[in-house]
C-alpha positions in Angstrom: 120.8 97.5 85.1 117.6 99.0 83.9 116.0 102.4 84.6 113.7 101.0 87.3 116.7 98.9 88.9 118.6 102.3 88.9 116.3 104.3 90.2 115.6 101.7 92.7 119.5 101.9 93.9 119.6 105.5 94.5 116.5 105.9 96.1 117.8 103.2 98.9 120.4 105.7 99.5 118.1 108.6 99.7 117.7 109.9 96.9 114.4 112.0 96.2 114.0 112.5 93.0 114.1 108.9 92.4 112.1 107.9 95.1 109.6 110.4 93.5 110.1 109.0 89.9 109.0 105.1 91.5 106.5 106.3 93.0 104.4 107.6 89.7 104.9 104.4 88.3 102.1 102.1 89.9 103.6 99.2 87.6 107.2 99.1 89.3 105.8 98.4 93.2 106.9 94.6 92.6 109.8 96.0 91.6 110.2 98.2 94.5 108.8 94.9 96.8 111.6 92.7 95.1 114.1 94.9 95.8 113.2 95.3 99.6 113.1 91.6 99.9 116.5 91.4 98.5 117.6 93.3 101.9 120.7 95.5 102.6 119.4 99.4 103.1 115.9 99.9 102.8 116.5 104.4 102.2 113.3 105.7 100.8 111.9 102.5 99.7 109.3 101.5 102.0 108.2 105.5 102.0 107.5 104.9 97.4 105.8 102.0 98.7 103.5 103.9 100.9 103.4 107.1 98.3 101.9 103.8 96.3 99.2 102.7 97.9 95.9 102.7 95.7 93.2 101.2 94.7 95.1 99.3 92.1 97.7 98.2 94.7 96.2 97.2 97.5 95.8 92.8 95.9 99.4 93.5 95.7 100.3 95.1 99.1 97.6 92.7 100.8 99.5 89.3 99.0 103.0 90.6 99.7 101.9 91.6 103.4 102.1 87.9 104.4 105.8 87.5 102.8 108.7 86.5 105.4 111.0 89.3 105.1 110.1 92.1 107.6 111.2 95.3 105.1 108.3 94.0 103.0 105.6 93.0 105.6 106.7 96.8 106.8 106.3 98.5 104.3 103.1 96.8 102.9 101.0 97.5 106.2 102.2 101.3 106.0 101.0 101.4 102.4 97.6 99.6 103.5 97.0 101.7 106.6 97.7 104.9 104.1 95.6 103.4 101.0 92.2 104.6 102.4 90.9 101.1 100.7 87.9 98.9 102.7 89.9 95.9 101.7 92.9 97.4 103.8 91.0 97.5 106.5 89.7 94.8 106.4 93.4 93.1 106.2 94.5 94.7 108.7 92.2 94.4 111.0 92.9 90.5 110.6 96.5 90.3 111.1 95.7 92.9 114.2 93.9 89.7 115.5 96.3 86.9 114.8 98.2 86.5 117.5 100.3 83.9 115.7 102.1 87.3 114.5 105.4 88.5 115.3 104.1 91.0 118.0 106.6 93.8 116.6 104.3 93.2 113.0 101.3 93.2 115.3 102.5 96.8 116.4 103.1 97.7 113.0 99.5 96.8 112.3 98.0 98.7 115.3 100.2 101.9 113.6 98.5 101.2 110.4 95.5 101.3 111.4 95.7 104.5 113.8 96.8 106.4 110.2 93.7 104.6 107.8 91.3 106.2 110.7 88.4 104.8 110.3 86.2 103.9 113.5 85.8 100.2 113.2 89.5 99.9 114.4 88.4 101.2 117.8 86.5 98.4 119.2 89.6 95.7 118.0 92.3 97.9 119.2 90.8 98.5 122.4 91.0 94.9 123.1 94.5 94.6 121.9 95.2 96.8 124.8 92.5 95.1 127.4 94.5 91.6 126.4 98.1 93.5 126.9 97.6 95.3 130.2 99.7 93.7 132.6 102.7 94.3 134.2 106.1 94.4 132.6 109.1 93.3 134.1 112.5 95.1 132.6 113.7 92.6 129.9 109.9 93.1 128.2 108.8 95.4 125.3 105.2 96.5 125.5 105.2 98.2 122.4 101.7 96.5 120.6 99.8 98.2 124.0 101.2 101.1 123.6 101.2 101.4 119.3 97.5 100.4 120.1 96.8 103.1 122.3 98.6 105.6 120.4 96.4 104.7 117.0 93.1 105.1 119.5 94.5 108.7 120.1 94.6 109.1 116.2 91.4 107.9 116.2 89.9 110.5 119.2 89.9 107.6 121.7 92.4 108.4 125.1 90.6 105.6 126.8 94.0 103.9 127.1 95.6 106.5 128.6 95.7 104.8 132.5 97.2 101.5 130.6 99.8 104.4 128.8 101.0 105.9 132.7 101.6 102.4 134.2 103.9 101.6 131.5 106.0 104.8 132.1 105.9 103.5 136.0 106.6 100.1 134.8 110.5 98.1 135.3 110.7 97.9 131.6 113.1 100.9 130.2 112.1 100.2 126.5 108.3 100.4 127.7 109.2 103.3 129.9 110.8 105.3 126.8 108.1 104.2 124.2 105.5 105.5 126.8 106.5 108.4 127.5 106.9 108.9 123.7 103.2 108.0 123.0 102.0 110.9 125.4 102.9 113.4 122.6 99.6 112.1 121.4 97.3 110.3 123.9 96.8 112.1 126.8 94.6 112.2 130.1 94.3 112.6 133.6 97.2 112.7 135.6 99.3 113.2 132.6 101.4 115.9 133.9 102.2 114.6 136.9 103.9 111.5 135.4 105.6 113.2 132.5 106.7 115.6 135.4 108.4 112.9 137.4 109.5 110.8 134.4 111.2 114.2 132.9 113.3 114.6 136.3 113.3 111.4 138.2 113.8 108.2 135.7 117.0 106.6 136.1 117.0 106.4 132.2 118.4 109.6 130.3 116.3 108.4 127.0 113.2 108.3 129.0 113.9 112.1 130.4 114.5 113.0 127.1 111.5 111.3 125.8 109.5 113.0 128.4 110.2 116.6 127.2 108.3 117.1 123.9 105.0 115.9 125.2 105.0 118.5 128.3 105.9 121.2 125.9 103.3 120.0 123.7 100.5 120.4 126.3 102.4 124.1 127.1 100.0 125.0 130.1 101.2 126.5 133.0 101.5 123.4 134.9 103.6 121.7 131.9 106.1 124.4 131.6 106.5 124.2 135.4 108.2 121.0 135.1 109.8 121.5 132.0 111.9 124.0 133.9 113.9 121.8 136.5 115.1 119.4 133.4 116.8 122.0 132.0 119.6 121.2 134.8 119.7 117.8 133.9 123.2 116.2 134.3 123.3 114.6 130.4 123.6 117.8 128.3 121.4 116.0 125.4 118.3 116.3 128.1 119.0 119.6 129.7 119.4 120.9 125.9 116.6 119.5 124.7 114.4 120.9 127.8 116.2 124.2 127.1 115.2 124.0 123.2 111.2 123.0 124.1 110.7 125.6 126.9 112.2 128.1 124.7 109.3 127.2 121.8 106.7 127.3 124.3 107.9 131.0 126.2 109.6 132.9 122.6 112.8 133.3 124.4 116.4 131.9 123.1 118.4 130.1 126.0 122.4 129.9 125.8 124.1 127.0 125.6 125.5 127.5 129.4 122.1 128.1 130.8 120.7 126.2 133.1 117.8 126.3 135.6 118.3 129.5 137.1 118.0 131.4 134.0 115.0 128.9 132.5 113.1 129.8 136.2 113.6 133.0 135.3 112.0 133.1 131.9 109.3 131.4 133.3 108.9 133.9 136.4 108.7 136.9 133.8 105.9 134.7 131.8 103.8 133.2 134.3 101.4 135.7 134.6 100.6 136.4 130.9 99.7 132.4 130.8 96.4 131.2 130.8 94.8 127.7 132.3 93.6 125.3 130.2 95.2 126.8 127.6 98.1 125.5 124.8 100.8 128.2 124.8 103.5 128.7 122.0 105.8 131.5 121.4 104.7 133.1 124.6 101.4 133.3 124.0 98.3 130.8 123.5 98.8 128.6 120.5 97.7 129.7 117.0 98.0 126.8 114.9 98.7 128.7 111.5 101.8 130.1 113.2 103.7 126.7 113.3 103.5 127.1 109.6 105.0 130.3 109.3 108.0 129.4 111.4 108.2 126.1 109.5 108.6 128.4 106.4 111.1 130.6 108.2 113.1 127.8 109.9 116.0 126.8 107.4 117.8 124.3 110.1 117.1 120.6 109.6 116.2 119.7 113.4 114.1 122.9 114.3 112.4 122.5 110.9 112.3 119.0 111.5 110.5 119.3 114.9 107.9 121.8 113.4 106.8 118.9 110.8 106.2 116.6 113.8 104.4 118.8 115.9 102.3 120.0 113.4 101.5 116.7 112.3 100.6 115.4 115.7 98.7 118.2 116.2 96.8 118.0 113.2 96.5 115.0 112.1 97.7 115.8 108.3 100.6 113.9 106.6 102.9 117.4 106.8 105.7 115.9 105.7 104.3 114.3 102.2 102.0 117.9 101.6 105.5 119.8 102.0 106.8 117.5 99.5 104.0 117.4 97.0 103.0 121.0 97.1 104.8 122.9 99.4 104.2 125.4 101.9 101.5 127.3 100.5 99.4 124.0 100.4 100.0 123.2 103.6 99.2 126.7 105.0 95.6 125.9 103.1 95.1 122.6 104.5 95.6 123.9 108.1 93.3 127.0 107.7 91.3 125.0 106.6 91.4 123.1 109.9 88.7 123.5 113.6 91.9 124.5 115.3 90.9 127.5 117.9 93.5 129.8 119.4 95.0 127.8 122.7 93.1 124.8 122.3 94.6 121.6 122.7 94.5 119.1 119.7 95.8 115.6 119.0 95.7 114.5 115.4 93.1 116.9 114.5 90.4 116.0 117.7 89.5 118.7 120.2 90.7 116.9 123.6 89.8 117.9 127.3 93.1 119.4 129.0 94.9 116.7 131.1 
């Protein structure tokens, strides 16, 4: 076995340090590729062969991208959609309109293209979801529309949003789930009211679940409203999780035995010292810098874990890989550097209009 091949083996089973050592060697990605083809666990391979994507690369990922092993088509349209290249783009935006794709690689494409972020994807994913928008019975997954509207978000486009709120009315549970998992970033009119009624009236507990992180992202008064009755949810994962959110958005620590009486109560000694139209966190309107200095002060994987998400969906920066390259200090730079105002409401780095 030789060094690469090692280092190859332990980064499939998660291994940083090696998945950091392949990925400052441009000349072992078709080793990496190989490997992925090969199948069995995929660990932090397809992530060295996103941390890979350059200028040099992109033949490579481009040629490779059209292989029949679905690890490898992955992972190439990640690294494309993260390479920044013109002839990325340009790829992608050609597989997004082959419909003789496998629509789940299709999806993967609209993702792709949501994180290169660059304007001429608009106009094609718009019509990806013009040519989806239909209704879905409960056997179908409708997740190309809804990966394409979600990469328009990224992109500063919530045009899709109407498409987004008939899919979380829609038969389908997997549509259902994946939509209300897609409001964390696209958002709209009527928002609230459907993440309100999915949170506490869907028959499925992963789509009440799924509901809860995009009302507390919005964290107005009318969102924390109806974060409050899910926190009596009969599935304890739900009612937990409602309990966790609504805690982030007021400062206050719930028990594990609370329930709704005690979250109304929070909210009743709060509700007067939160503004409209306005993102709260911690109890009072959002600062963005201060998800950074939690993040630093959070030491338990899931909180930490959900601070990395939110404050990459709110900013729009690749948290996770800044962490990782220079730590928190560079992070804290990148988002002062940021437009972020106190309260405002942001998705992926775009000023939006409050739902």
């Amino acid at each position: 076995m030789t060094d690469v091949d090692e280092l190859i083996e332990r980064a499939r089973g998660g291994d940083e340090a090696a998945a950091t050592a392949l990925a400052g060697d441009p000349d072992g990605l078709p080793a990496v590729l190989d490997a992925l083809a090969r199948g069995g666990p995929t660990g932090l391979l397809p992530s060295v062969v996103v941390r890979l994507a350059r200028p040099d690369t992109v033949p490579l990922l481009i040629e490779r991208m059209a292989v029949d092993q679905v690890d490898v088509r992955w992972a190439c349209v990640a690294g494309l959609g993260a390479s920044g290249d013109p002839r990325a783009l340009d790829a992608l935006l050609a597989e997004l309109d082959d419909e003789s794709w496998y629509e789940p690689d299709r999806s993967m494409v609209a993702q792709a293209l949501g994180d290169f972020g660059d304007p001429a994807a608009v106009g094609p994913l718009q019509a990806v979801v013009a040519a989806n928008r239909r209704e879905y019975d409960e056997t179908e997954n409708p997740a190309l529309l809804l990966r394409a509207a979600e990469a328009l978000a990224k992109l500063g486009d919530h045009g899709a949003c109407d498409a987004v709120l008939e899919i979380l009315a829609s038969p389908s549970e997997m549509g259902r789930s994946l939509a209300a998992t897609v409001l964390r970033l696209v958002t709209g009119p009527g928002v609230v009211e459907a993440l309100a009624r999915a949170a506490t009236r869907d028959r499925s507990r992963e789509v009440r679940a799924a509901a809860v992180d995009p009302l507390a992202l919005l964290g107005t008064p009318e969102a924390v409203e109806a974060l409050v009755p899910v926190c009596q949810d009969d599935v304890d994962d739900v009612a937990v999780r409602a309990h966790v959110r609504l805690g982030g958005v007021l400062g206050e620590t719930f028990d594990d035995e609370d329930g709704e009486e005690e979250a109304a109560a929070a909210w009743a000694e709060h509700r007067d010292d939160f503004r409209p139209a306005t993102v709260h966190r911690m109890g009072r309107p959002l600062h963005v810098p201060a998800l950074v200095d939690l993040l630093e002060a959070e030491s338990d994987p899931g909180p930490r874990d959900d601070l990395v998400t939110e404050l990459t969906l709110i900013t729009g920066l690749p948290v996770a890989a800044i962490l990782r390259d220079g730590g928190v200090d560079a992070l804290r730079r990148r988002v002062d550097a940021g437009p972020f105002e106190d309260g405002g409401l942001y998705k992926w780095g775009h000023a939006v209009p409050f739902p």
